[in-house]
FILUM-575950 format. One line per 10 residues: number of its first residue (from 1); for each residue x negated, y negated, z of N, C-alpha, C, CB. Coordinates in pm, 1 decimal. Glycine has a CB too. Layout:
NUM	X/Y/Z/X/Y/Z/X/Y/Z/X/Y/Z | ...
# end
This chain:
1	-367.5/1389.3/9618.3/-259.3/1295.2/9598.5/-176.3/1332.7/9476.4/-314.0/1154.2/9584.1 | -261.3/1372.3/9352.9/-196.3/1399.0/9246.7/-77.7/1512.7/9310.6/-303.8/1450.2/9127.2 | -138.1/1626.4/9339.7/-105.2/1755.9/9345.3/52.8/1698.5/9465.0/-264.3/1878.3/9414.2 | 41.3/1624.5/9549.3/142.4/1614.2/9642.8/299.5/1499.6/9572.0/48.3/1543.0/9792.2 | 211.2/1431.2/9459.7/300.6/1367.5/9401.7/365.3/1459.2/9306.9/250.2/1254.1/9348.3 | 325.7/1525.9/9267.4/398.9/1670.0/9162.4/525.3/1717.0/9275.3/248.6/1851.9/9127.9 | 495.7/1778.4/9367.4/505.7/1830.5/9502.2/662.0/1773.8/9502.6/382.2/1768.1/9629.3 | 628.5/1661.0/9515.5/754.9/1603.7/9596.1/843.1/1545.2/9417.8/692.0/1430.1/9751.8 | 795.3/1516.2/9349.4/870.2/1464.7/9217.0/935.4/1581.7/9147.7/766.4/1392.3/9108.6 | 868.9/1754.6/9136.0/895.6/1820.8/9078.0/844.5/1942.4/9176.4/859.4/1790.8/8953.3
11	924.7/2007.4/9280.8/895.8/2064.1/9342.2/850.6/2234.4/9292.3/981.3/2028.8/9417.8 | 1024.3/2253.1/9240.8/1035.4/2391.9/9187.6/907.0/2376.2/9022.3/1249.7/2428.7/9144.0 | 912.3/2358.1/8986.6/804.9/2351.6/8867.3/629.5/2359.1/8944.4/836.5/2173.7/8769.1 | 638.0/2276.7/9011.9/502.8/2218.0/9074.7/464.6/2363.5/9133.4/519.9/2073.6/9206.4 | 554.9/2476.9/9214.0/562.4/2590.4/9279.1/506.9/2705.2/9180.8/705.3/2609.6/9327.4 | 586.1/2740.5/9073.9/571.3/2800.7/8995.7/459.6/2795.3/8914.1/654.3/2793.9/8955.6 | 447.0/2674.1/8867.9/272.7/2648.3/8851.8/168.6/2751.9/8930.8/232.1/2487.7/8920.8 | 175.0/2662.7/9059.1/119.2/2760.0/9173.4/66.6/2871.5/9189.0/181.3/2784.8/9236.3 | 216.2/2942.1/9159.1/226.5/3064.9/9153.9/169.4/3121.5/9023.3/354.9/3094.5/9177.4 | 168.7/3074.3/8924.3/87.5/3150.9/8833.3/-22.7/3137.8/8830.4/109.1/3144.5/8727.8
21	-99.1/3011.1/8861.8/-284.3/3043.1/8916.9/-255.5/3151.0/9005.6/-386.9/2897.9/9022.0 | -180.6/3161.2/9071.3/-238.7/3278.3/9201.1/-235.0/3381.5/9149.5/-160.4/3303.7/9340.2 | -135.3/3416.9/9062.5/-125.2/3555.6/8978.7/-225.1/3593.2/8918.6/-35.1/3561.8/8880.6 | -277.7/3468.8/8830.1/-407.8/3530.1/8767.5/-515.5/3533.7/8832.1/-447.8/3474.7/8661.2 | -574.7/3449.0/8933.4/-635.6/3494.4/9033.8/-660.0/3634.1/9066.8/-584.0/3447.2/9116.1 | -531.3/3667.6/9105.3/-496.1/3770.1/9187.1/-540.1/3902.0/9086.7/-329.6/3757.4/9234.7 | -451.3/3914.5/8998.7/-525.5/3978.4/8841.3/-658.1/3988.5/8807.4/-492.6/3902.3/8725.2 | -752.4/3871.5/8793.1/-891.3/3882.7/8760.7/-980.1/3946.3/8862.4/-940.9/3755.8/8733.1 | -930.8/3915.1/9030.8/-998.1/3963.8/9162.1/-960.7/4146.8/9141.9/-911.0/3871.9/9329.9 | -838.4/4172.7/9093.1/-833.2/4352.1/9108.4/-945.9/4403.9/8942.4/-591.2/4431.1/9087.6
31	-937.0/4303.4/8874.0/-986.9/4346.9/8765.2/-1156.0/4350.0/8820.1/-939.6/4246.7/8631.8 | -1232.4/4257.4/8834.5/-1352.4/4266.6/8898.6/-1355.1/4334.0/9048.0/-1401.9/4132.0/8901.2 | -1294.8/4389.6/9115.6/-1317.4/4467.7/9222.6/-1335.3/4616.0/9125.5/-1184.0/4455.9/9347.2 | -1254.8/4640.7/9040.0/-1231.0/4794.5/8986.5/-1411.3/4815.1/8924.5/-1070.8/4805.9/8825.0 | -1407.6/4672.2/8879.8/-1563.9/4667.6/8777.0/-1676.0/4694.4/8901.5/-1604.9/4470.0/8678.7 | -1627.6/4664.6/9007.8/-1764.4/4690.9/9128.0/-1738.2/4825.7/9142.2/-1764.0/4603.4/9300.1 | -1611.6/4878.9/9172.8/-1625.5/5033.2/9200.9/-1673.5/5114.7/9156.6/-1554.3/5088.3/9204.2 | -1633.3/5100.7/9008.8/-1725.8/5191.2/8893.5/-1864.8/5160.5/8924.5/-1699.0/5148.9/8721.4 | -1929.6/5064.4/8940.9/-2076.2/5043.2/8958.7/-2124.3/5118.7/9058.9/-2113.2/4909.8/8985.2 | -2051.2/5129.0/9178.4/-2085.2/5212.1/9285.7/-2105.6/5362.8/9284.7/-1998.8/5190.7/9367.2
41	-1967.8/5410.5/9198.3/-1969.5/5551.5/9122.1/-2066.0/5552.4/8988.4/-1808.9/5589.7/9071.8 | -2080.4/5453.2/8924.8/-2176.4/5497.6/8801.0/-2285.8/5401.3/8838.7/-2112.1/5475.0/8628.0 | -2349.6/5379.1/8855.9/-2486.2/5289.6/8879.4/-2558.5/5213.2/8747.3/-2604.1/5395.1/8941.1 | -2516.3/5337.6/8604.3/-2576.4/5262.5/8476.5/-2483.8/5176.1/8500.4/-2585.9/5327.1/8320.2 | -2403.9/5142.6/8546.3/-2228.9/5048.0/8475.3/-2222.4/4896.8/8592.6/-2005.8/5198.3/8522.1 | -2320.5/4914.1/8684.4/-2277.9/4850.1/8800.3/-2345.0/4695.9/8736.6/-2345.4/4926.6/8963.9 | -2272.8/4600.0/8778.8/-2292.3/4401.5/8773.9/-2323.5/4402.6/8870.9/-2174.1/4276.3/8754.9 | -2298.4/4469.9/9006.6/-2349.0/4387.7/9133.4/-2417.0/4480.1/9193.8/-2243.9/4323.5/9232.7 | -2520.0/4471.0/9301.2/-2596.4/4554.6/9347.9/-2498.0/4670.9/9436.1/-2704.5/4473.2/9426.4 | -2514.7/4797.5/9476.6/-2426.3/4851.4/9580.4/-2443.6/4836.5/9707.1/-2415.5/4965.6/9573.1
51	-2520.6/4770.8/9728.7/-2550.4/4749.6/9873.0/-2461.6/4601.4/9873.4/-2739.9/4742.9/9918.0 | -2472.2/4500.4/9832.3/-2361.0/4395.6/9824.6/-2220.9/4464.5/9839.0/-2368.0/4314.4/9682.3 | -2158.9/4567.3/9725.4/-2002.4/4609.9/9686.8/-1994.8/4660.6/9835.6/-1966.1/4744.2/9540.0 | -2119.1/4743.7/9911.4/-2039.1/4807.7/10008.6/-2044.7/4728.9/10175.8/-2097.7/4967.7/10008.1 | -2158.5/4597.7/10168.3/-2115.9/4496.3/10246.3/-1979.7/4458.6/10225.8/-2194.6/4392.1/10230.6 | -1951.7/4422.2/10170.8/-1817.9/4321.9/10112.1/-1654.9/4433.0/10110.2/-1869.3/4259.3/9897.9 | -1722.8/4588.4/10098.1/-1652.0/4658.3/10166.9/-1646.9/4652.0/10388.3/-1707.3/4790.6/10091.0 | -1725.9/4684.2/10367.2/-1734.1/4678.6/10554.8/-1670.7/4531.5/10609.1/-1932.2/4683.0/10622.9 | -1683.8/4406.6/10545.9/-1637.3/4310.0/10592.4/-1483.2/4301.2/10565.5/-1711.8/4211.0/10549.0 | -1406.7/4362.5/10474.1/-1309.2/4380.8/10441.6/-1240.5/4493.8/10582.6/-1327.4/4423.4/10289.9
61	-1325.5/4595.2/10548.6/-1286.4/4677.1/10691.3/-1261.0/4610.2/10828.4/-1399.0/4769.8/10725.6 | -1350.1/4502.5/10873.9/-1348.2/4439.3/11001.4/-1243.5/4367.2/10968.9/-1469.4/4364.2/11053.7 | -1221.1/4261.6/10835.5/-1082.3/4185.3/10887.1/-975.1/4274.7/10908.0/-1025.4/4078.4/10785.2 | -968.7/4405.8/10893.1/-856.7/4467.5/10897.2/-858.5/4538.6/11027.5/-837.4/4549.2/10782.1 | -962.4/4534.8/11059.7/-921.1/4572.2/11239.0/-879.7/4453.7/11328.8/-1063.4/4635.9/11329.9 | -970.5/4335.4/11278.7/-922.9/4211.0/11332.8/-719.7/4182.1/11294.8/-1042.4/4081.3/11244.9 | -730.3/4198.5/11228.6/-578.6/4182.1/11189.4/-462.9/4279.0/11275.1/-569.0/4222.5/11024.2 | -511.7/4410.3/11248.6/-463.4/4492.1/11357.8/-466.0/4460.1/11478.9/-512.6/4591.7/11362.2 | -549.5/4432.2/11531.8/-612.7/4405.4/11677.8/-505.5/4276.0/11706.4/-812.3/4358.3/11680.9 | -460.9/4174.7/11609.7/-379.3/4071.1/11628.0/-220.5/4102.7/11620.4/-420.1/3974.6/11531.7
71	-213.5/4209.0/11540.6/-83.4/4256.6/11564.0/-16.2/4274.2/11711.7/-84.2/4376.9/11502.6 | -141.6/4347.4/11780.1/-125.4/4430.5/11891.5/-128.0/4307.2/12012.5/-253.4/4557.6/11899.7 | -205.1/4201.6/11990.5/-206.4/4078.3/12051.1/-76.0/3993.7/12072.7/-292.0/4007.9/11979.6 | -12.3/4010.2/11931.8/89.1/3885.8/11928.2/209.4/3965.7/11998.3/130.8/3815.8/11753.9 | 243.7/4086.6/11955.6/335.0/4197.7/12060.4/324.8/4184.5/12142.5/331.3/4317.9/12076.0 | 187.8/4171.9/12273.4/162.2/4153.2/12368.8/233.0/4004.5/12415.9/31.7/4176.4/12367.7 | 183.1/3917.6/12333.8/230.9/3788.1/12369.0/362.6/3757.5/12340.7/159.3/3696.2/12313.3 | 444.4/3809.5/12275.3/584.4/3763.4/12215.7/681.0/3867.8/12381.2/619.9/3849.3/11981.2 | 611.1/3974.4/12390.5/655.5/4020.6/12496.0/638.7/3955.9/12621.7/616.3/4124.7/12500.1 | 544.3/3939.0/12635.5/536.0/3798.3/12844.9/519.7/3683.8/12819.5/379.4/3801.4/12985.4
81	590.0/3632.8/12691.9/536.3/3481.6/12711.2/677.3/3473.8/12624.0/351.8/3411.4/12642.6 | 807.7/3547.5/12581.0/898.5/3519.4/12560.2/1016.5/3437.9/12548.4/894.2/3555.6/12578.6 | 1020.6/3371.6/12671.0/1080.0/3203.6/12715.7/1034.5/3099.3/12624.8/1022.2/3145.0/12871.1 | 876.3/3103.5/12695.4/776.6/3027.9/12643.2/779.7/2948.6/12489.8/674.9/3117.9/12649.1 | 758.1/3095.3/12417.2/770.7/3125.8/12284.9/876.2/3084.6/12211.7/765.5/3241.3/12271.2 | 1016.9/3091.6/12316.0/1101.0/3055.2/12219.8/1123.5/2888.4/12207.5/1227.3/3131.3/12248.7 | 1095.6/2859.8/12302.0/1146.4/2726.9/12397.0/1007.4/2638.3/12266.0/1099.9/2737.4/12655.7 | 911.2/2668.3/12269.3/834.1/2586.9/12140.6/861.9/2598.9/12039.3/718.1/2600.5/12114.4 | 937.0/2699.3/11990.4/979.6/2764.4/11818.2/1085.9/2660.3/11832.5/1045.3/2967.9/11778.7 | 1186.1/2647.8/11937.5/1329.4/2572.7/11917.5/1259.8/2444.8/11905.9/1458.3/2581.4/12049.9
91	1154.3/2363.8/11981.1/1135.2/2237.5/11920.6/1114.5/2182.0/11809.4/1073.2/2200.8/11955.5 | 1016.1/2294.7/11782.3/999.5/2294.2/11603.7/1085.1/2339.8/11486.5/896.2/2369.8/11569.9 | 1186.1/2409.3/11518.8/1319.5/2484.8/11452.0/1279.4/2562.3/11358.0/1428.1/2397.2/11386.9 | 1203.0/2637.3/11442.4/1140.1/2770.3/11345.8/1163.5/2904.8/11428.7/951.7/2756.0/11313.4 | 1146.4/3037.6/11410.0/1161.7/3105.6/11493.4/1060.8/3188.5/11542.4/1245.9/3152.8/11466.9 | 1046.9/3276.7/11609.3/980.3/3298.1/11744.6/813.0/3357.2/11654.2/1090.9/3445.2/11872.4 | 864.6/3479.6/11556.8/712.7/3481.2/11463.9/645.6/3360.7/11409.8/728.4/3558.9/11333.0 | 715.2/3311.1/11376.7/646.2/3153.1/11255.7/564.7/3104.0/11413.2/830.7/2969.0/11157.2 | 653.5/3066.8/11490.2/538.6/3031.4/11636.2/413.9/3101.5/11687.7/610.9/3045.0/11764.0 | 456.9/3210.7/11691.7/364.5/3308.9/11730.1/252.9/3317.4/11603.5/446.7/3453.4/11761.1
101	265.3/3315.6/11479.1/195.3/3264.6/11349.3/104.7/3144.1/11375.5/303.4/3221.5/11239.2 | 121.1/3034.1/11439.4/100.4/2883.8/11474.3/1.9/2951.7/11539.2/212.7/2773.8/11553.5 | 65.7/3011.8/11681.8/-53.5/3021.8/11793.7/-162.0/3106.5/11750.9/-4.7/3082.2/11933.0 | -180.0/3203.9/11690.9/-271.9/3312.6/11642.7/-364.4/3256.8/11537.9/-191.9/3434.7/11583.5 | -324.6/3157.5/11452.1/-394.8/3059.5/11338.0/-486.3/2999.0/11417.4/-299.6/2943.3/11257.8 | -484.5/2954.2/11545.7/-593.3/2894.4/11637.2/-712.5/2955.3/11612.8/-566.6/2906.5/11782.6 | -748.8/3089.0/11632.8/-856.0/3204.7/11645.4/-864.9/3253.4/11457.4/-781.8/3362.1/11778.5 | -760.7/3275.1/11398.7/-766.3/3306.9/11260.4/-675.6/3311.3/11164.5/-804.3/3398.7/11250.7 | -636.5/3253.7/11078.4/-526.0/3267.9/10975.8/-507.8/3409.3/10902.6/-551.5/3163.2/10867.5 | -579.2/3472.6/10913.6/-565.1/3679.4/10852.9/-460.6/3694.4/10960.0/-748.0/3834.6/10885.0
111	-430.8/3652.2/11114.2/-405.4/3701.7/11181.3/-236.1/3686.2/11156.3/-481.4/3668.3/11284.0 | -201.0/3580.0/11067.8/-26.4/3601.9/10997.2/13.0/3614.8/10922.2/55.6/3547.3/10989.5 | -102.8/3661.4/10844.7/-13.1/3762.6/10749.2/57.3/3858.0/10737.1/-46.2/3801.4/10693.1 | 52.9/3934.2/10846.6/190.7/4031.3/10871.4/252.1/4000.1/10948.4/187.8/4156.2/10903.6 | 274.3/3826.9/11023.5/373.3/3800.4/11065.1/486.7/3716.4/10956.7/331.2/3740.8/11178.4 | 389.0/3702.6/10803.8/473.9/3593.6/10733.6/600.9/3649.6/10681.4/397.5/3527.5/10613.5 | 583.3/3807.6/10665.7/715.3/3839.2/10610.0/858.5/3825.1/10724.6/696.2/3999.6/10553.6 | 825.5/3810.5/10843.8/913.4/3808.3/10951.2/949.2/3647.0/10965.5/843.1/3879.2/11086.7 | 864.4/3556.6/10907.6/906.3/3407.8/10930.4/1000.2/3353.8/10841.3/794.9/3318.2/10923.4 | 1079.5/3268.3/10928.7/1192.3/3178.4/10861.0/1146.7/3097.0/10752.3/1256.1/3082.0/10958.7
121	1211.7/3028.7/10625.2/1145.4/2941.9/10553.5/1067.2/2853.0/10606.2/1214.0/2887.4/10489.5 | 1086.4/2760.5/10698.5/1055.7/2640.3/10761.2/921.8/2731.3/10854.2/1209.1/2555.0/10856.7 | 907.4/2834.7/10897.4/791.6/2869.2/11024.7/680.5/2949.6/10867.0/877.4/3034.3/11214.1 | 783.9/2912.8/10784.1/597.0/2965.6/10631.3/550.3/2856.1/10606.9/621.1/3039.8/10424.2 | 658.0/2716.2/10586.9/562.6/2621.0/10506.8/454.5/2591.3/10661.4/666.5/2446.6/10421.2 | 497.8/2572.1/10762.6/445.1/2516.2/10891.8/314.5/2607.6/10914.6/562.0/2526.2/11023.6 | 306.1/2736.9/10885.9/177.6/2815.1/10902.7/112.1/2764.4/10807.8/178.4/2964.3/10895.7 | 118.3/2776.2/10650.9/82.0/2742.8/10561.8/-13.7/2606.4/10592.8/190.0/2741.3/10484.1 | 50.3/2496.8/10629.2/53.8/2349.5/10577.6/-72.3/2354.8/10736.5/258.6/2228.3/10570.5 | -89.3/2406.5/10850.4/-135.0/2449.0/10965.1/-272.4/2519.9/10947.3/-35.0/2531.4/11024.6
131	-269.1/2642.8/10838.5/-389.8/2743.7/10856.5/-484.0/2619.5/10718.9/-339.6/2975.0/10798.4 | -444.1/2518.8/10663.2/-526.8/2500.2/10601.1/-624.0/2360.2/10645.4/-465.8/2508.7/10485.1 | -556.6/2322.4/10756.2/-664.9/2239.2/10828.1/-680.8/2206.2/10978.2/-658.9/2121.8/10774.7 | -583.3/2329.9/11039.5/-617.8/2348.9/11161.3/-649.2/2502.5/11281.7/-524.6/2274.7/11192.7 | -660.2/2554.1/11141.8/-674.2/2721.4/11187.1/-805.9/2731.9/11220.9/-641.2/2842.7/11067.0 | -879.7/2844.5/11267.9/-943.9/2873.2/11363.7/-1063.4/2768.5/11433.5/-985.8/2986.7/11321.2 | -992.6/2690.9/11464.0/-1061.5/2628.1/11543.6/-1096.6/2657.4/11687.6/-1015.3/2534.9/11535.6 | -1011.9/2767.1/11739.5/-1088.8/2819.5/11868.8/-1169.8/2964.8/11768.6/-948.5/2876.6/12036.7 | -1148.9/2979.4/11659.3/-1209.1/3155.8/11636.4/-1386.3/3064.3/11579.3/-1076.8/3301.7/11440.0 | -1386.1/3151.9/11416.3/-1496.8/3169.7/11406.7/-1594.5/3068.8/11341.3/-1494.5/3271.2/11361.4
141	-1472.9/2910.4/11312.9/-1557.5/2805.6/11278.0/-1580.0/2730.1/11391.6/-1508.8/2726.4/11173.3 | -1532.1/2769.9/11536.8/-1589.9/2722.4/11656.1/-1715.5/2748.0/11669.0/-1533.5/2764.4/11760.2 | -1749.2/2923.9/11665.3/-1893.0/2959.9/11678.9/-1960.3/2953.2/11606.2/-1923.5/3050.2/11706.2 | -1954.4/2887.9/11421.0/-2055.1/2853.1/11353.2/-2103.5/2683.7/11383.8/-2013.0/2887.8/11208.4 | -2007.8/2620.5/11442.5/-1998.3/2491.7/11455.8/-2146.9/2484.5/11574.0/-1824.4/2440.5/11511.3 | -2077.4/2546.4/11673.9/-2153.5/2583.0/11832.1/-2281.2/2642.4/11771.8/-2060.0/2716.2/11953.6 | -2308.2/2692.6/11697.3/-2445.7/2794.2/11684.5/-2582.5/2677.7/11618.2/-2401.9/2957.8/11538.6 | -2428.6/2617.6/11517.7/-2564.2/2485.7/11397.7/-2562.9/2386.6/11493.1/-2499.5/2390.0/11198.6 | -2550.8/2340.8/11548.9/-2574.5/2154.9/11659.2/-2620.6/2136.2/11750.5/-2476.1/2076.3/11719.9 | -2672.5/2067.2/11793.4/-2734.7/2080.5/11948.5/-2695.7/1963.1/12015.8/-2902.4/2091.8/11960.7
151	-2567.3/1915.4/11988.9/-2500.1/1841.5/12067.3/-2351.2/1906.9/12066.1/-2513.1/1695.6/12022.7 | -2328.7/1886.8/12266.3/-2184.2/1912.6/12260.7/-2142.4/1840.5/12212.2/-2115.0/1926.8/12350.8 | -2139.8/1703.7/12251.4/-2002.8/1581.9/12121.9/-1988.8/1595.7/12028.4/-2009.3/1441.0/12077.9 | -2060.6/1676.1/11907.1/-2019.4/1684.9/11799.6/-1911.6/1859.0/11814.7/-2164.0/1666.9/11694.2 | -1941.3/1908.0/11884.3/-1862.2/2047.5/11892.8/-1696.6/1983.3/11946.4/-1953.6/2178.0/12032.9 | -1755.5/1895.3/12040.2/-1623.7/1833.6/12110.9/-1518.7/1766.9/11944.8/-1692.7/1664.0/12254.4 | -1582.2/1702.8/11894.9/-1550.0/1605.7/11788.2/-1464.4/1699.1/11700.7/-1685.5/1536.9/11709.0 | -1559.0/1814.1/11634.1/-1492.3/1929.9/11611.8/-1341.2/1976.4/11598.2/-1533.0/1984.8/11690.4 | -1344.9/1994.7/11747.2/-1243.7/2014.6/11824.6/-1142.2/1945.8/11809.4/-1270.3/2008.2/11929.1 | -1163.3/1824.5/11820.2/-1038.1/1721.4/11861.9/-986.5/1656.6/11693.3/-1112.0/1562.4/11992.9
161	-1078.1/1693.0/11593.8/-1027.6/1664.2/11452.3/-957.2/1803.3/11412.3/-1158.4/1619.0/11340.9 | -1005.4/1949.3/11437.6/-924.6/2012.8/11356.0/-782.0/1982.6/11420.2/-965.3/2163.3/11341.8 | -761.6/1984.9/11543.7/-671.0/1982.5/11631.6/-529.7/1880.4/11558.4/-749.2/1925.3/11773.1 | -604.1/1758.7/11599.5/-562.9/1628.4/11524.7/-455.4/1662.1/11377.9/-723.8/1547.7/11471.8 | -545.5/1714.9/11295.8/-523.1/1726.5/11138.0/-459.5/1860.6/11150.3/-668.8/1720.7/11028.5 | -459.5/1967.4/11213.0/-350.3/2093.3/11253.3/-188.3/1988.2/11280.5/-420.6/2200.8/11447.4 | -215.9/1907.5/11369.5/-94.6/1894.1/11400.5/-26.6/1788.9/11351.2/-85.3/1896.2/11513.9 | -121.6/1719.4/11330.9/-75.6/1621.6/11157.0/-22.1/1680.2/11026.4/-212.1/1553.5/11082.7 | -50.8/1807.3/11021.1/3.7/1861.7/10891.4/145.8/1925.2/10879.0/-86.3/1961.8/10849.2 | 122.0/1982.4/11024.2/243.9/2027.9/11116.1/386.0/1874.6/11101.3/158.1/2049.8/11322.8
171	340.7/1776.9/11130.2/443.7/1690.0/11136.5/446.7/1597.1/10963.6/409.5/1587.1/11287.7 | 349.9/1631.0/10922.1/379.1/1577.1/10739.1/501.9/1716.4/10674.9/160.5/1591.4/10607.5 | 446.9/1835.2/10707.4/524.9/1903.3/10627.5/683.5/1957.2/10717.9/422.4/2027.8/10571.7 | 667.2/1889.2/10857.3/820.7/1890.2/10873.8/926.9/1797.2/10851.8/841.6/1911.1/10978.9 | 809.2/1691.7/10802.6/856.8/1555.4/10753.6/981.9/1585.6/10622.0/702.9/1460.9/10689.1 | 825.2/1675.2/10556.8/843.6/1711.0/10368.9/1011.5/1769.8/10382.0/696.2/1884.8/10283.8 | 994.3/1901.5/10462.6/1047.5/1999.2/10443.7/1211.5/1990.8/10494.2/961.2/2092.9/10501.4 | 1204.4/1868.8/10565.4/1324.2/1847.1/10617.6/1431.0/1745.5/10494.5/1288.1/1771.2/10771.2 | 1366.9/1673.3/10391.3/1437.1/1648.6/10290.1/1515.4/1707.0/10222.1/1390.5/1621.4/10234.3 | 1626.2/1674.0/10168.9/1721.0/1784.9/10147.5/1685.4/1805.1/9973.7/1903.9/1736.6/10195.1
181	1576.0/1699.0/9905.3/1563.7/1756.9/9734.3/1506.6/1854.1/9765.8/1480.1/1678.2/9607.9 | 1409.9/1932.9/9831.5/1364.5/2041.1/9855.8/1424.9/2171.7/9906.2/1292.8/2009.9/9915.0 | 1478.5/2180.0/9892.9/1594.0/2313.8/9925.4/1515.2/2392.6/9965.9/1685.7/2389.4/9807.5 | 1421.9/2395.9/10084.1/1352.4/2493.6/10140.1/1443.8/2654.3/10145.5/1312.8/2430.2/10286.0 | 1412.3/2729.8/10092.5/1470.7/2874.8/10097.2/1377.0/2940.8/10097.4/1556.1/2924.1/9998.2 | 1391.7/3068.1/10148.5/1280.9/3233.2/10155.1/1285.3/3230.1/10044.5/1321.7/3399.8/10220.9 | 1392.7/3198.1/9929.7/1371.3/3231.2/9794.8/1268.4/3166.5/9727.6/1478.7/3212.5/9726.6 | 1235.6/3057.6/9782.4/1114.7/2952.8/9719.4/1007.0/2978.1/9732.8/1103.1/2830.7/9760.0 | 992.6/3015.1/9885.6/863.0/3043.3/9941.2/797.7/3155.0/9901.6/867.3/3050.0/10067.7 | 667.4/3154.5/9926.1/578.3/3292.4/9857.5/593.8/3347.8/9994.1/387.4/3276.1/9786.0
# end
């Protein structure tokens, strides 16, 4: 609540904020990845075991075939489902990637990140505001969901809340975004 009242009272500030946790984030994660590498190459020097650095390598490898593999997916789909595609982007007034972004967030949110540089302002906040409480709900928190329970109704339940709150977020932030103090621009957006 706090964070959404900033949001909407002080948008551009509230952003930039943002953006500088992520920076340093982003900064401390290359700084401790470099500190695992050396460990791997020097072993006196290593903090984490190498058998961890080079799991955490291989899983890095798979999202990146998965990601690829979605590239090659959404091409597929933007190509025979074209009409389709556009005819839902125009309801939402986003364009045809930011949609195609939407649909692929179902199975996994890695899977638009190389569609975000191709999306309109309005089809980033909508992935965004989308992959954070209604993304893979058909991918891989379906099959951890399905694997821990031994009731379908709760898998069903699952289902019908991420769904719910996907498309609830979808209509809060076209709510947000359609206000005109917010000057939604590519320039704003990350």
């Amino acid at each position: 609540a706090v964070i959404a009242i900033f949001i909407m009272k002080f948008p551009n500030q509230t952003i930039l904020f943002f953006r500088g946790i992520a920076s340093m984030i982003q900064w401390l994660t290359y700084l401790l990845f470099f500190i695992s590498v050396v460990g791997v190459f020097f072993p006196q020097y290593a903090y984490a075991p190498t058998s961890l650095v080079l799991n955490s390598i291989l899983t890095a490898f798979k999202i990146s075939i998965i990601v690829c593999g979605s590239l090659v997916l959404s091409d597929l789909i933007l190509k025979q489902f074209k009409k389709q595609i556009h005819s839902l982007a125009s309801i939402l007034e986003i364009n045809d990637f930011a949609m195609m972004g939407l649909i692929l967030s179902c199975a996994t949110s890695i899977a638009i990140l190389p569609l975000y540089q191709k999306m309109d302002a309005k089809g980033k906040l909508l992935n965004a505001a989308f992959a954070v409480s209604g993304a893979y709900f058909l991918g891989g928190q379906l099959g951890y969901i399905s694997n821990i329970v031994s009731s379908g109704s709760i898998v069903v339940v699952y289902l019908l809340t991420k769904i719910v709150c996907g498309i609830l977020s979808i209509v809060v932030m076209s709510f947000v975004s359609s206000k005109k103090e917010l000057s939604i621009t590519d320039d704003n957006i990350i």
